[in-house]
C-alpha positions as CSV (number, residue, x, y, z in Angstrom):
1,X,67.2,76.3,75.4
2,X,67.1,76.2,71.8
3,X,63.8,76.1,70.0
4,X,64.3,72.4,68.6
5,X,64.7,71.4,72.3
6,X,61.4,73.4,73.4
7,X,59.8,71.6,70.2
8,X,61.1,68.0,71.4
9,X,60.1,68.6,75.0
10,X,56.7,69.9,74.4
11,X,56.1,66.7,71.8
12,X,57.1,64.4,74.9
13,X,55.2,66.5,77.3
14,X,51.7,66.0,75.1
15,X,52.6,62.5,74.5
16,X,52.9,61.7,78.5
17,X,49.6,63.4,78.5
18,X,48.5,60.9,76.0
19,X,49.8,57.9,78.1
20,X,48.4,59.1,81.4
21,X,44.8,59.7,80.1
22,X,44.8,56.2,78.2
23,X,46.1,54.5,81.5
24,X,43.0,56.3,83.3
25,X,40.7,55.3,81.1
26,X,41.3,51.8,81.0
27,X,41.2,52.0,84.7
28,X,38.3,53.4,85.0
29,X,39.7,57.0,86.3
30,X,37.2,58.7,84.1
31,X,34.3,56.3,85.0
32,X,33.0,58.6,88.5
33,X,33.0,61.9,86.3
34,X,30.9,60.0,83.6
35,X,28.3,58.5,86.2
36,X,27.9,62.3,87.9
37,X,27.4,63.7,84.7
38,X,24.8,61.3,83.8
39,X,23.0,61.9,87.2
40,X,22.5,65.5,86.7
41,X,21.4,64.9,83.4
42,X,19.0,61.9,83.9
43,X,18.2,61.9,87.2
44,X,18.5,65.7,88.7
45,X,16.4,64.9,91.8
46,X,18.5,62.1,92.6
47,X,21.5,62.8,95.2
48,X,25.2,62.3,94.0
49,X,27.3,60.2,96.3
50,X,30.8,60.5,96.9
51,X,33.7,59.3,95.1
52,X,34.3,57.1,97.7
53,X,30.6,55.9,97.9
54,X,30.7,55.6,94.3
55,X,33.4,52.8,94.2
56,X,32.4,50.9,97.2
57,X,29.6,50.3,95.7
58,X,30.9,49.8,92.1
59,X,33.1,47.0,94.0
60,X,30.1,45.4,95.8
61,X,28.2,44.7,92.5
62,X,31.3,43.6,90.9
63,X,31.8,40.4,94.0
64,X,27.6,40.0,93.6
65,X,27.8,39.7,89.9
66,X,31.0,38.2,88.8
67,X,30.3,36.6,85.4
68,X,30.7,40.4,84.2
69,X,34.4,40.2,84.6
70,X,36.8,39.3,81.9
71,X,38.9,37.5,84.6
């Protein structure tokens, strides 16, 4: 492979890096690493529920408070 080829390819590779982390972010991927994070650091006693836990929950107050949604 000829080094303008490694060049290209690792440009694409970084930029589908790019893509994938926006697309997470604006889907909230990110979202459960940022609420543990904030638990250990403002609330150490408190326990950390799952990931799954997490979102059910997330999704509950979402249906009980729905003006909070742009659609």
């Amino acid at each position: 492979m000829s080094e303008v080829a490694r060049v290209g390819f690792a440009r694409l590779r970084t930029a589908a890096r790019g893509v994938t982390w926006w697309f997470s972010s604006v889907l909230g991927g990110q979202d459960y690493r940022r609420y543990v994070e904030h638990l250990r650091r403002r609330h150490p006693g408190r326990p950390i529920p799952s990931e799954r836990e997490y979102w059910r929950e997330r999704w509950a107050e979402a249906d009980r408070n729905p003006q909070q949604r742009c659609c």
